[in-house]
Legacy VTK file of the C-alpha trace (Angstrom):
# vtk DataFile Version 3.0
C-alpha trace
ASCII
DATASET POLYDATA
POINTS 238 float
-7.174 30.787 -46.674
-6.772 28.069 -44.078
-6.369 28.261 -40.708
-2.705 27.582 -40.030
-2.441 30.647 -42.647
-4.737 32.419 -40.981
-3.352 32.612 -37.491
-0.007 33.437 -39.206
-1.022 36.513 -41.032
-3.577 37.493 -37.829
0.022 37.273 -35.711
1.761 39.030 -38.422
-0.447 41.630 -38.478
-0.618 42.441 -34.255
3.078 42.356 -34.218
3.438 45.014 -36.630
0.585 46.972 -35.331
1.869 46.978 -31.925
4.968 47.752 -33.456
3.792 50.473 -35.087
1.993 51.930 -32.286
5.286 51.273 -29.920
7.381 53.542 -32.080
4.952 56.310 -32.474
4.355 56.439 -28.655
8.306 56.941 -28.305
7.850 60.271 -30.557
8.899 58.118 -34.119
6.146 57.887 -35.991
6.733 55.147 -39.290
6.358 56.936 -42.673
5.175 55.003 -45.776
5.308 56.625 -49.006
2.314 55.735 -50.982
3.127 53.668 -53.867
1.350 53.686 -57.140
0.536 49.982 -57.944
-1.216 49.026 -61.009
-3.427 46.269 -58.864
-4.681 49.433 -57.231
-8.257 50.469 -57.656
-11.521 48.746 -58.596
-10.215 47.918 -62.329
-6.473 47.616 -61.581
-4.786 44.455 -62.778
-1.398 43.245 -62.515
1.623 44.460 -64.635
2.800 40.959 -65.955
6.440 42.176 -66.675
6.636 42.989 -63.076
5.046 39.997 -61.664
8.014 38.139 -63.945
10.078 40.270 -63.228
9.239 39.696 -59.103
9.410 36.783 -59.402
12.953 35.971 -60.785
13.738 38.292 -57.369
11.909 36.049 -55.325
13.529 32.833 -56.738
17.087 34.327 -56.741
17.149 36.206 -53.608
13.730 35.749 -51.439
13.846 32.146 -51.653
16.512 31.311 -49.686
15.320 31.800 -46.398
11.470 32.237 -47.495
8.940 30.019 -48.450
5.966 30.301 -50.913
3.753 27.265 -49.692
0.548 28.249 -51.114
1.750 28.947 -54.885
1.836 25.770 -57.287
3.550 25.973 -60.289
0.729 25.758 -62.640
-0.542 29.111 -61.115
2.607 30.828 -63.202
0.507 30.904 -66.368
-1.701 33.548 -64.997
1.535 35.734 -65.229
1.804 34.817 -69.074
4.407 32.492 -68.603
4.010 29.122 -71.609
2.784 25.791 -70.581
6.426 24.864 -71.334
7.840 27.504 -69.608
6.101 26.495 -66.189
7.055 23.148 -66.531
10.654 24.043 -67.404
10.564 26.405 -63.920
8.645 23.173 -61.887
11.348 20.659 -63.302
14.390 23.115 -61.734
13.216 21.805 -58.081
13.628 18.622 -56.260
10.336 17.092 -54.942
10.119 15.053 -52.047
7.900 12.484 -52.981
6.643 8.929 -51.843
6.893 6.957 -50.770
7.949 4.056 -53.114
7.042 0.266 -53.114
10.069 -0.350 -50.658
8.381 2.908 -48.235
11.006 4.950 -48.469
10.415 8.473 -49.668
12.663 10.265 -52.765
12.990 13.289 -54.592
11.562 13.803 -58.318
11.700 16.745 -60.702
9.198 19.236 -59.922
5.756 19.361 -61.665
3.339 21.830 -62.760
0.921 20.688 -60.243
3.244 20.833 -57.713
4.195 23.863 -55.041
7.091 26.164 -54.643
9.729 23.923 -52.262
10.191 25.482 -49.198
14.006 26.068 -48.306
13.850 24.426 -44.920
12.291 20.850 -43.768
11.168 22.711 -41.306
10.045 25.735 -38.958
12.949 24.288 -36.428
15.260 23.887 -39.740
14.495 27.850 -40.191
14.920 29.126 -37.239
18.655 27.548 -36.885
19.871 28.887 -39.895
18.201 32.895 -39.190
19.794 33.245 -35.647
16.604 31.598 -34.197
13.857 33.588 -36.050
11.408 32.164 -37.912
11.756 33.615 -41.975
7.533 34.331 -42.252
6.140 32.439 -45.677
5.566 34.864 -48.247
1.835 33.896 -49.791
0.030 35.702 -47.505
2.159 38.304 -46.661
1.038 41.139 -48.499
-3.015 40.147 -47.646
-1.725 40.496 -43.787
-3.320 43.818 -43.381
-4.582 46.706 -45.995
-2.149 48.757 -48.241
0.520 45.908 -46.644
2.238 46.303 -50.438
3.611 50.155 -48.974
4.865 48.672 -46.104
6.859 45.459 -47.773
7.874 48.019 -50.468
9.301 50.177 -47.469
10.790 47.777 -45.667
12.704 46.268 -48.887
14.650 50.045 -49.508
14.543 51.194 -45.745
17.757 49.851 -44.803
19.940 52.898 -44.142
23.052 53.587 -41.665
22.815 53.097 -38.112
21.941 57.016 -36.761
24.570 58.165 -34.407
23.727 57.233 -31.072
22.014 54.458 -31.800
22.544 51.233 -30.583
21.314 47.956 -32.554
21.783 44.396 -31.257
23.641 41.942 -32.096
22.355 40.412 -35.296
19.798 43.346 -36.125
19.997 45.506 -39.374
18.897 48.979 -38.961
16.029 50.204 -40.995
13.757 53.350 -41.359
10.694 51.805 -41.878
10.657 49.057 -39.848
8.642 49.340 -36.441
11.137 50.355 -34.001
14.049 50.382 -36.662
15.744 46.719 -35.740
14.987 44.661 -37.974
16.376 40.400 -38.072
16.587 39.996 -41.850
19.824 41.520 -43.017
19.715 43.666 -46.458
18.602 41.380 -48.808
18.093 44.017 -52.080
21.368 45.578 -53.711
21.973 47.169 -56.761
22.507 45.283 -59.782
21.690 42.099 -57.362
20.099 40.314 -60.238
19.874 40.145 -64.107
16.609 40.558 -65.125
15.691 38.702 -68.091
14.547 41.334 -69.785
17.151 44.128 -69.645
15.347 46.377 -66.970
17.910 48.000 -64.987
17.898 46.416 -61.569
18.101 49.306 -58.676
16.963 48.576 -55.153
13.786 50.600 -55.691
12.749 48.657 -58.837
13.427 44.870 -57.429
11.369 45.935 -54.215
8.764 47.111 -55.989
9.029 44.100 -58.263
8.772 41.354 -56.118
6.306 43.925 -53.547
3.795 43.385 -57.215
4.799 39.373 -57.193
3.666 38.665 -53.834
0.850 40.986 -53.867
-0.317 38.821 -56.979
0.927 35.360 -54.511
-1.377 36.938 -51.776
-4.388 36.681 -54.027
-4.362 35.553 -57.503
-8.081 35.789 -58.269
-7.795 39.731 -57.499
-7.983 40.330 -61.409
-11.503 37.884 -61.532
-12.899 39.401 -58.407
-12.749 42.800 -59.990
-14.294 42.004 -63.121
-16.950 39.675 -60.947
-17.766 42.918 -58.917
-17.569 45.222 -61.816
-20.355 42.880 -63.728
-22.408 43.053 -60.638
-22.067 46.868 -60.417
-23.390 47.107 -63.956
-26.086 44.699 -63.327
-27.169 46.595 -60.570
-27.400 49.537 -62.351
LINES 1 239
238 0 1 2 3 4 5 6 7 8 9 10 11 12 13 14 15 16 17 18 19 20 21 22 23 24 25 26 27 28 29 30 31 32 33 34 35 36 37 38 39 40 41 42 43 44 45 46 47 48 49 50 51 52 53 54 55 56 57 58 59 60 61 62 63 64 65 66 67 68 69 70 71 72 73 74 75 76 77 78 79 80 81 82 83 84 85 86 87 88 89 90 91 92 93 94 95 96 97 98 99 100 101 102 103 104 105 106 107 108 109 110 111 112 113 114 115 116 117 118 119 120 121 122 123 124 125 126 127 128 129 130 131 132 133 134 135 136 137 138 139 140 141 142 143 144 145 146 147 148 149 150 151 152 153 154 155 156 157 158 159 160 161 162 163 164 165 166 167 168 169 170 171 172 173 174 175 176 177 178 179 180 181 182 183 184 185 186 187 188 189 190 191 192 193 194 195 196 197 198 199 200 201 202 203 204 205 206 207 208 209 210 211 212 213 214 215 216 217 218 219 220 221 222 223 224 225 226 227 228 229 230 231 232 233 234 235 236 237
């Protein structure tokens, strides 16, 4: 993890704890419903369909205001995906690249060794275009802070109606989960809001907990070889 990374998940992880304690000190304590996650657990691995499945979600609904900076391309084939496959899903971007002979910079076809594009040139590109917040990348996100993967899952199907009495500001989406219920990113999941590719009916609760597996397997894709690394160890050991 580098350090710009770093600091951002570190941030990520105070706001939301603060957050957290904020709302509970007001008498509203969050409540997270523990999920069941096959990357649970000293032997759990990663449900491929999902990850696929998470990550058409990602690319069709996340990916317009969020990033995915520390993903390349070529990392899709750990989720089963062909060698032609990930190049077919690299070429669908535009690269900036460059620059030429005449030092100007231009945009290619994507590669395998290449990274997700972000969706803004940058942080100041962002913020403009969310009502001046800053859309957090997504690698990281779920290694912000243990059992993170409950939360994002939360978050994704916690957007109810406004309680009576309750005011939200201008630009704020109401949601259950979220510490102290405003929240700036509007619903993003809704039923039926994609097509999966594989004919899995697509309900709020199964596209959250989709893309929740996809970025927990973006957060740290060498989970599946760390496990079997500690599980030889273990065995050694005994």
């Amino acid at each position: 993890m580098g350090m710009k990374s770093l600091i951002a998940a570190t941030a990520l992880f105070t706001a939301l704890s603060m957050g957290g304690q904020a709302a509970h000190a007001a008498g509203d304590p969050i409540h997270l419903e523990k999920q069941d996650w096959s990357f649970s657990g000293l032997f759990g691995t990663f449900d491929r369909a999902a990850t696929q499945r998470g990550l058409q979600v990602y690319r069709e609904v996340c990916a317009t205001c969020h990033s995915l900076n520390y993903i390349s391309f070529r990392n899709l084939a750990d989720l089963g995906y062909s060698e032609g496959e990930v190049k077919a899903i690299a070429a669908e971007y535009d690269v900036v690249d460059g620059p030429n002979d005449e030092g100007e910079m231009f945009t290619r076809p994507g590669t395998p060794a290449d990274r997700f594009v972000a969706p803004f040139a940058n942080d100041n590109a962002a913020r403009a275009s969310n009502g001046g917040a800053l859309p957090p990348d997504l690698s990281l996100i779920v290694e912000a802070r243990a059992g993170f993967e409950d939360y994002i899952y939360g978050v994704l199907i916690g957007y109810v109606e406004t309680p009576e009495g309750v005011t939200i500001a201008e630009g704020m989406s109401y949601n259950k989960v979220f510490p102290g219920h405003q929240i700036a990113m509007a619903q993003p999941l809704y039923e039926d809001g994609v097509t999966y590719a594989d004919g899995t009916t697509a309900s709020v609760e199964q596209m959250a907990k989709d893309v929740t597996t996809f970025l927990a397997w973006a957060s740290e894709p060498n989970l599946e070889a760390r496990k079997r690394t500690g599980v030889a160890v273990i065995l050694f050991l005994i």
